[in-house]
C-alpha positions in Angstrom: 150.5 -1.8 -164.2 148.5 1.4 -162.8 149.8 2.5 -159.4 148.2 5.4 -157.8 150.6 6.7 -154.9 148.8 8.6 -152.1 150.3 11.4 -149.8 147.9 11.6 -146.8 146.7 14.6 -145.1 148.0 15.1 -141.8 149.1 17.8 -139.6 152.4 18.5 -141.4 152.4 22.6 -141.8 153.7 22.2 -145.4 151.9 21.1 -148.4 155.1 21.4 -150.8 155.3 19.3 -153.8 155.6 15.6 -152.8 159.1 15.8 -154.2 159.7 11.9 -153.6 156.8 10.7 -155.1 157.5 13.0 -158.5 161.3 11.4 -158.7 159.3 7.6 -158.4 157.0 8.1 -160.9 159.6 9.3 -163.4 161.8 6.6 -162.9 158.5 3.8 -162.8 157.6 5.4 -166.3 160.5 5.9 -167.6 162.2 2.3 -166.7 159.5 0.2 -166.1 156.3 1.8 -168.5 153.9 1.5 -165.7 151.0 4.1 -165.2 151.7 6.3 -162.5 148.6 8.5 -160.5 149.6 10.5 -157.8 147.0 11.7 -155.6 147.8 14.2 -153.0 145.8 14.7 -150.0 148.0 16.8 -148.0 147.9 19.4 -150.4 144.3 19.5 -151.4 143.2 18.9 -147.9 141.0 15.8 -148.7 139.5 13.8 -146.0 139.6 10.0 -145.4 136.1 10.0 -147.8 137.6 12.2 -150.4 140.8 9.9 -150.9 138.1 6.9 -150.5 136.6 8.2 -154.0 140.0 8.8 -155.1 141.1 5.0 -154.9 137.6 4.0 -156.4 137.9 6.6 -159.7 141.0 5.7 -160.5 140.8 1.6 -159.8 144.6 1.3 -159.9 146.3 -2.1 -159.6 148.4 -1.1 -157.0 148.0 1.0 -154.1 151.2 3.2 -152.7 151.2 5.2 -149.3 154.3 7.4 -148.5 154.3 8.9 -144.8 156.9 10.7 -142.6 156.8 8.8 -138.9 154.8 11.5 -137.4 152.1 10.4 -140.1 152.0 6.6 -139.4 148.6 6.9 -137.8 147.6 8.4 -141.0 149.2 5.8 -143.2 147.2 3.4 -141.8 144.0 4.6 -142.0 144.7 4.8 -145.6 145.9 1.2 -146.2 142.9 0.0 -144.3 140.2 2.1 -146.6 142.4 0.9 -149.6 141.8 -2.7 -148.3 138.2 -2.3 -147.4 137.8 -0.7 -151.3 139.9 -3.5 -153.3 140.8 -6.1 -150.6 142.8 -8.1 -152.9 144.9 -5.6 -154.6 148.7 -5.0 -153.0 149.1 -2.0 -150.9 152.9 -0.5 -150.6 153.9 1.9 -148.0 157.2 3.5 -148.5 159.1 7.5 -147.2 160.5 7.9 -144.1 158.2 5.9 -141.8 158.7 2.6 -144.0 162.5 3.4 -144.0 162.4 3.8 -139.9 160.0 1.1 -138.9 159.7 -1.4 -141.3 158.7 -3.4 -138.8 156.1 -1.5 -137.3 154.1 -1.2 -140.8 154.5 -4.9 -141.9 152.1 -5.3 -138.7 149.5 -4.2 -139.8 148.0 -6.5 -142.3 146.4 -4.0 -144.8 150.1 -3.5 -145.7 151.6 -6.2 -147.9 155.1 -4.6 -148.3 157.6 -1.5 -147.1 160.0 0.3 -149.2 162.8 0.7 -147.3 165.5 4.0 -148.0 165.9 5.3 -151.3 163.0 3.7 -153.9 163.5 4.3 -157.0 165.1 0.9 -157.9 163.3 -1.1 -155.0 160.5 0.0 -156.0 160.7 -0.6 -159.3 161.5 -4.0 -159.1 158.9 -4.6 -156.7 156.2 -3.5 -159.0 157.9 -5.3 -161.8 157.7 -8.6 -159.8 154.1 -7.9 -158.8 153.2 -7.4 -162.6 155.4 -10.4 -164.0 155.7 -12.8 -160.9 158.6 -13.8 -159.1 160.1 -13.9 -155.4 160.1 -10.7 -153.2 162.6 -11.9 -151.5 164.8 -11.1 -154.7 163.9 -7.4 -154.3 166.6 -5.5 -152.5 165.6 -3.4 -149.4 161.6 -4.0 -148.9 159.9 -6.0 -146.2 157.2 -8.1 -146.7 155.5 -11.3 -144.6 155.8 -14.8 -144.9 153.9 -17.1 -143.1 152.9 -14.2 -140.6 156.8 -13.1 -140.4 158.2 -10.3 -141.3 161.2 -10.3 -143.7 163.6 -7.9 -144.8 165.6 -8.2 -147.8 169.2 -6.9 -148.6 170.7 -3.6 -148.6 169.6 -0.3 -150.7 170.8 -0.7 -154.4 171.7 3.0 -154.3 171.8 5.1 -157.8 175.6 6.7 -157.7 174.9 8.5 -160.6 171.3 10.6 -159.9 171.9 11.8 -163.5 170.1 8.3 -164.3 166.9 9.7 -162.7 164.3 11.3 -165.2 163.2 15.2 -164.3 160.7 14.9 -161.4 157.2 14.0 -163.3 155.1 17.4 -162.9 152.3 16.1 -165.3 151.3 13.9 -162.4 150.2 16.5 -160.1 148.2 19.8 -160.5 151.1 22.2 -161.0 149.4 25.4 -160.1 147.7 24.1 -157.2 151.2 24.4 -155.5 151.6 28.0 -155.5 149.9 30.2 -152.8 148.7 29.0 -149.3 145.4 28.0 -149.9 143.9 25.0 -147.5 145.8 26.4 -144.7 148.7 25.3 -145.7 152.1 26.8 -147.1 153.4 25.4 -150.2 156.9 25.5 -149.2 159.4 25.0 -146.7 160.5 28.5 -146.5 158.2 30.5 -144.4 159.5 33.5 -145.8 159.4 33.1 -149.8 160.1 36.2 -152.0 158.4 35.3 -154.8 155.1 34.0 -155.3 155.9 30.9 -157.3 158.9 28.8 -155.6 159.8 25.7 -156.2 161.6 22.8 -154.8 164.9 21.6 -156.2 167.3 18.7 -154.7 170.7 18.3 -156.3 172.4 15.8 -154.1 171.1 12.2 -152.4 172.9 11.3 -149.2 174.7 13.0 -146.2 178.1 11.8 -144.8 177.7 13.3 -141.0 176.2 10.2 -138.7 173.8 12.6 -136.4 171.9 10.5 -133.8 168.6 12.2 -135.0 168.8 11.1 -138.4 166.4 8.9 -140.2 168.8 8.1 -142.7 166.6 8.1 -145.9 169.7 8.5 -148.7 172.3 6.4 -146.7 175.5 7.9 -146.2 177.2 8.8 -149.4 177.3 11.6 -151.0 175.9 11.4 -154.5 175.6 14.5 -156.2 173.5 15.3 -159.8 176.2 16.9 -162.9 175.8 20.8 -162.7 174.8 20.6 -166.3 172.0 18.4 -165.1 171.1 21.0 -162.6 170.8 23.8 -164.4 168.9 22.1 -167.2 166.1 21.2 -164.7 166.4 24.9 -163.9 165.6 26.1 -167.1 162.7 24.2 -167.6 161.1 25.1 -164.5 161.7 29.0 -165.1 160.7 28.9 -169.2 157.9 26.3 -169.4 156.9 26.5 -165.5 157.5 30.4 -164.9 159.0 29.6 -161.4 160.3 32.6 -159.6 162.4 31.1 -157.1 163.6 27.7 -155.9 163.9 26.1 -153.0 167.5 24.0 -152.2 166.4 21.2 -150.2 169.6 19.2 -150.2 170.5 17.9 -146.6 173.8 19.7 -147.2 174.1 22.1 -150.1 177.7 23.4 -149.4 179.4 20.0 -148.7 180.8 20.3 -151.7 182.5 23.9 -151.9 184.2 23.3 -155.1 180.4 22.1 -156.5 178.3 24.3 -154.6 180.7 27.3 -156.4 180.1 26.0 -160.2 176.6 25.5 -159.8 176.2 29.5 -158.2 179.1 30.5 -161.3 176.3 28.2 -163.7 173.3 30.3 -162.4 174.9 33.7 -162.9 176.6 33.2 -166.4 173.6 31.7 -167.7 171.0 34.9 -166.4 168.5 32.6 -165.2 167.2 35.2 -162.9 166.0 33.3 -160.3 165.7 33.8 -156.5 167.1 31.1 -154.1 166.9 29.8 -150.7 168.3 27.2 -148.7 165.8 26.7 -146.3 167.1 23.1 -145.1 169.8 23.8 -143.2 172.9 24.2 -144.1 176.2 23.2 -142.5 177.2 26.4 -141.0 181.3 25.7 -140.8 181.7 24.4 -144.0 181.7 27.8 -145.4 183.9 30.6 -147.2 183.5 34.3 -148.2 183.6 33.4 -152.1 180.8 31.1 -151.5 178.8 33.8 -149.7 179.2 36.3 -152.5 178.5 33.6 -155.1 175.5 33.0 -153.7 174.4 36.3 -153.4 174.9 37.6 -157.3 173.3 33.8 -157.7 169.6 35.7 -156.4 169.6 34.3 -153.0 168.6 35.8 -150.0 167.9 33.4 -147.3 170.1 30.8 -145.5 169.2 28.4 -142.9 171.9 27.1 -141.0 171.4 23.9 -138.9 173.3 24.7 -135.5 170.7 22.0 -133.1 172.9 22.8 -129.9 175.1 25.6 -128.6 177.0 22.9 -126.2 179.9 21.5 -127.2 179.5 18.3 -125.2 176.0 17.6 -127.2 177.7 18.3 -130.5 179.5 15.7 -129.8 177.2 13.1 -128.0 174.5 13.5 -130.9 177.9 13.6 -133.7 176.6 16.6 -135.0 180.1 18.0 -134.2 179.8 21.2 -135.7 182.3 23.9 -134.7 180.6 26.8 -133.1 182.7 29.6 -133.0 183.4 28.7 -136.9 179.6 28.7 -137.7 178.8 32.2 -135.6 181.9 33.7 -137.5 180.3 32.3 -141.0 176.9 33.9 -139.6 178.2 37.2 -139.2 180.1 36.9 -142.5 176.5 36.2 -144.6 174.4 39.2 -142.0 176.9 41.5 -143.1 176.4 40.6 -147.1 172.3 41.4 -146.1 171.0 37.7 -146.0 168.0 37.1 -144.2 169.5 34.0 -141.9 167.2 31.2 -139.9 168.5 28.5 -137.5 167.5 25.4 -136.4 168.4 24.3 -132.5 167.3 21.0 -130.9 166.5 20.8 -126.7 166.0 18.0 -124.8 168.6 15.5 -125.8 169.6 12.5 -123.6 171.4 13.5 -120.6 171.2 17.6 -121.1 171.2 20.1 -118.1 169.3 23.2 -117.7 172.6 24.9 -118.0 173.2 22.6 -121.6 169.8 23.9 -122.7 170.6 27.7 -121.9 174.0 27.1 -123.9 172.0 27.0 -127.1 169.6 29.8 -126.3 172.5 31.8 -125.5 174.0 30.9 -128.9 170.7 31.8 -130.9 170.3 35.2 -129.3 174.2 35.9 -129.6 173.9 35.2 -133.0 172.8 37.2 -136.1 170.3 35.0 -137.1 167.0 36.9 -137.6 164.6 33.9 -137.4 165.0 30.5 -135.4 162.8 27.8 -134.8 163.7 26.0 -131.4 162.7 21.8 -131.6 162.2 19.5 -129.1 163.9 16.3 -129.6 161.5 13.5 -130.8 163.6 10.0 -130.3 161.9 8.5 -133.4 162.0 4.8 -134.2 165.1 3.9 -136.3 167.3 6.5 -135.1 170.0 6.2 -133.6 168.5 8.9 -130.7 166.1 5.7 -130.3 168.4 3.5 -129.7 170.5 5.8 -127.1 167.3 6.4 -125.3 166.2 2.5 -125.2 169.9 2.5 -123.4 169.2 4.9 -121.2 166.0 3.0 -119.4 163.5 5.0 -121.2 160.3 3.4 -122.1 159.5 5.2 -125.9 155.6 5.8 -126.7 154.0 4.1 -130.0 153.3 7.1 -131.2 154.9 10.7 -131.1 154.1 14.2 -131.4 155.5 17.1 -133.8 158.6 18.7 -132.7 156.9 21.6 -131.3 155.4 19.5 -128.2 157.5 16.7 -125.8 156.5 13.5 -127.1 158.9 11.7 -124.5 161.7 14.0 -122.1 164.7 11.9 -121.9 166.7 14.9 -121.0 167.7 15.8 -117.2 165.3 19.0 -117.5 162.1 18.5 -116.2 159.0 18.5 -118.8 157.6 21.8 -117.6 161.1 23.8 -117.3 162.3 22.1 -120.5 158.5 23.7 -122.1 159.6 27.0 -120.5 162.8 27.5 -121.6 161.6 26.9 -125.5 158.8 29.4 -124.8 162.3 31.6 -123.2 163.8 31.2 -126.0 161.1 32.3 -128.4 160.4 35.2 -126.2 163.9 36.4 -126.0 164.8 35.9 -129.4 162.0 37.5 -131.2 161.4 40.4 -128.6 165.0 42.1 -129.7 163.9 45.2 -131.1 167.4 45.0 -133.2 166.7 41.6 -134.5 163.2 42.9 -135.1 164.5 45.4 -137.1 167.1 43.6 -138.7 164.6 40.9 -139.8 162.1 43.8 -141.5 165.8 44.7 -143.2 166.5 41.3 -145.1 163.4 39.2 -144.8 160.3 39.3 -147.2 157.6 39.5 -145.3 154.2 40.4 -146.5 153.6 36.4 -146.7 154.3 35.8 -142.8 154.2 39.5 -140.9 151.3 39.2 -139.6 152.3 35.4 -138.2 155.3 36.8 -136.9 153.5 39.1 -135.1 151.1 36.9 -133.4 154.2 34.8 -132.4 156.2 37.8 -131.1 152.4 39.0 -128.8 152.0 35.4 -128.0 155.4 34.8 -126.4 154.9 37.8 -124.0 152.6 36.0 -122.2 154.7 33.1 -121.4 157.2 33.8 -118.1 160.3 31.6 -117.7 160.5 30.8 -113.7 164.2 30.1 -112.1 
């Protein structure tokens, strides 16, 4: 069967490769033989007409939406232009909205099924029923309707060994077109790239920790690719694709010390001459010094380190439950080895104080970090953050903002203080003429000075009031 898959456009900041959609088409071509067409709207910045023509030219037998949950409105403009162009054709929706609200999607009747979690099998034997016939509630983890009901099937079939998964399927997408920030957009998650071509690499599915926040895409077991696999992919990338530098996007690269180390040893003995990043977030207290020099003589240069809250009584309540005073130690320990270091902290979580709030901005500025981005917390639907809030009393909108803006305050800060203390934070942080100078030290910048500086002019006009 021809499937064309559909990333919409939206106002997610990134156009990076649609690194999901390039592992399903693999696996749908290599397992199942079906004709895969991947059209990306995010990256090429096409409006709902554009993707209209899209659907027509390429007349495929099934229709497949992917969406994060800020994008549902988006989703759903698409499945209802798919519908209006080939009403009787089957339209999919599947990524991290699917996986959160199931539910919520099946409602909407342009949408004939969800891909819940992972969806490389699911999907595959979805399509494969579609083509052949059969009973969808045989298909492990989708939903569908039935008699105007919603039903969900069994658990995720998850792949253990990811090994089994083809090379992410490049043909399908205009290669090139992924390099540079044309549109608007940046083509990667780092906002600080070295190089101009970077690319995006995953080499484990899956993350143990059980943070409130999460929306649980890969389940909770670690599954992890063979470092041979790893640095086969890399080679191909660098000699056929002339990448310059890739992009880690595990949830948690270092879980693994012992793996983490002998891919790093793998990259340096085989000279791939490459320059890395880890612009995730990585676990910031599940580190060591070998690991640190590894990854330098590896070619990277830029950590991230997920940190969310600088009180010890949220670590906890959102079972983040990192250890602090480990993860500033392992901070200092990469500044002084001349990494360029981000953070990522979270405000606004169920029952914080003011005092909870300035806790993490304390810890960011205390810290040798010479970027941080500063979230508000966004209780999306299938979280476990969700859940806590329904507890709590709160009534949770339909729809939600980016993490930048307060979609719903469930903390005990009120909505303009909570706004003032981010814009505190930002102002403090970036206004240190050391951290200034320590970020023009270790951090390529000719990609985002000039953003930086608006950001750093910009925050001087906000004032944080007692």
């Amino acid at each position: 069967m021809k499937i064309l898959f559909i990333r919409p456009n939206s106002e997610v900041p990134s156009s990076a490769p649609p690194m999901g959609l390039l592992y399903l088409g693999a696996y749908l071509r290599e397992y199942g033989r079906h004709e895969i067409e991947i059209y990306d709207a995010r990256n090429l910045g096409s409006n709902l007409k554009q993707i209209g023509q899209a659907v027509k030219k390429s007349n495929p037998d099934i229709i497949g939406i992917t969406a994060f949950s800020m994008e549902q409105k988006e989703a759903h403009q698409l499945a209802k232009l798919s519908k209006e162009i080939y009403p009787d054709r089957p339209v999919v929706i599947g990524g991290p909205y699917a996986t959160s609200q199931p539910e919520d999607a099946m409602r909407d009747n342009n949408i004939d099924y969800a891909v819940i979690g992972e969806g490389e099998r699911s999907g595959l034997r979805l399509f494969n029923m579609l083509e052949n016939g059969g009973n969808p509630a045989e298909v492990n983890e989708i939903a569908f309707r039935n008699d105007d009901k919603v039903v969900r099937t069994n658990s995720v079939d998850y792949i253990i060994d990811l090994d089994e998964i083809p090379f992410p399927a490049w043909d399908l997408i205009d290669f090139e077109s992924y390099f540079g920030s044309e549109g608007g957009k940046r083509k990667t998650f780092n906002q600080h790239q070295m190089k101009e071509r970077v690319w995006q690499l995953i080499t484990t599915r899956g993350c143990p920790y059980r943070c409130l926040y999460c929306h649980n895409l890969f389940g909770k077991m670690i599954r992890k690719r063979s470092v041979e696999n790893v640095i086969e992919e890399l080679k191909i990338l660098k000699n056929k694709y002339n990448v310059e530098e890739i992009e880690i996007i595990d949830d948690i690269f270092n879980l693994d010390l012992v793996r983490a180390k002998e891919i790093l040893r793998s990259i340096i003995a085989e000279k791939l001459d490459l320059k890395f990043c880890f612009p995730n977030g990585l676990r910031s207290d599940r580190f060591d010094e070998e690991l640190l020099d590894l990854m330098k003589e590896a070619g990277a240069y830029r950590l991230v380190f997920a940190i969310e809250s600088g009180s010890p009584r949220i670590q906890k309540l959102i079972r983040k439950n990192v250890k602090l005073d480990i993860a500033q130690k392992n901070i200092e320990l990469a500044a002084r080895r001349g990494f360029s270091i981000g953070g990522f902290f979270m405000i606004g979580f169920p029952t914080e104080t003011e005092e909870e709030v300035m806790n993490t901005i304390k810890f960011a500025l205390a810290s040798k970090m010479v970027t941080a981005t500063f979230f508000m917390v966004t209780p999306f639907p299938g979280t476990e953050l969700h859940k806590l809030a329904l507890d709590l009393g709160f009534e949770l909108p339909a729809e939600y903002e980016h993490y930048q803006k307060v979609s719903l305050n469930v903390s005990k800060v009120p909505t303009v203080k909570l706004e003032r203390l981010r814009q505190l934070a930002l102002r403090k942080f970036y206004l240190d003429p050391r951290r200034i100078i320590q970020y023009m030290k270790t951090t390529p910048w000719r990609h985002r000075f000039f953003q930086k500086l608006y950001i750093l002019i910009m925050a001087t006009l906000f004032k944080y009031e007692k």
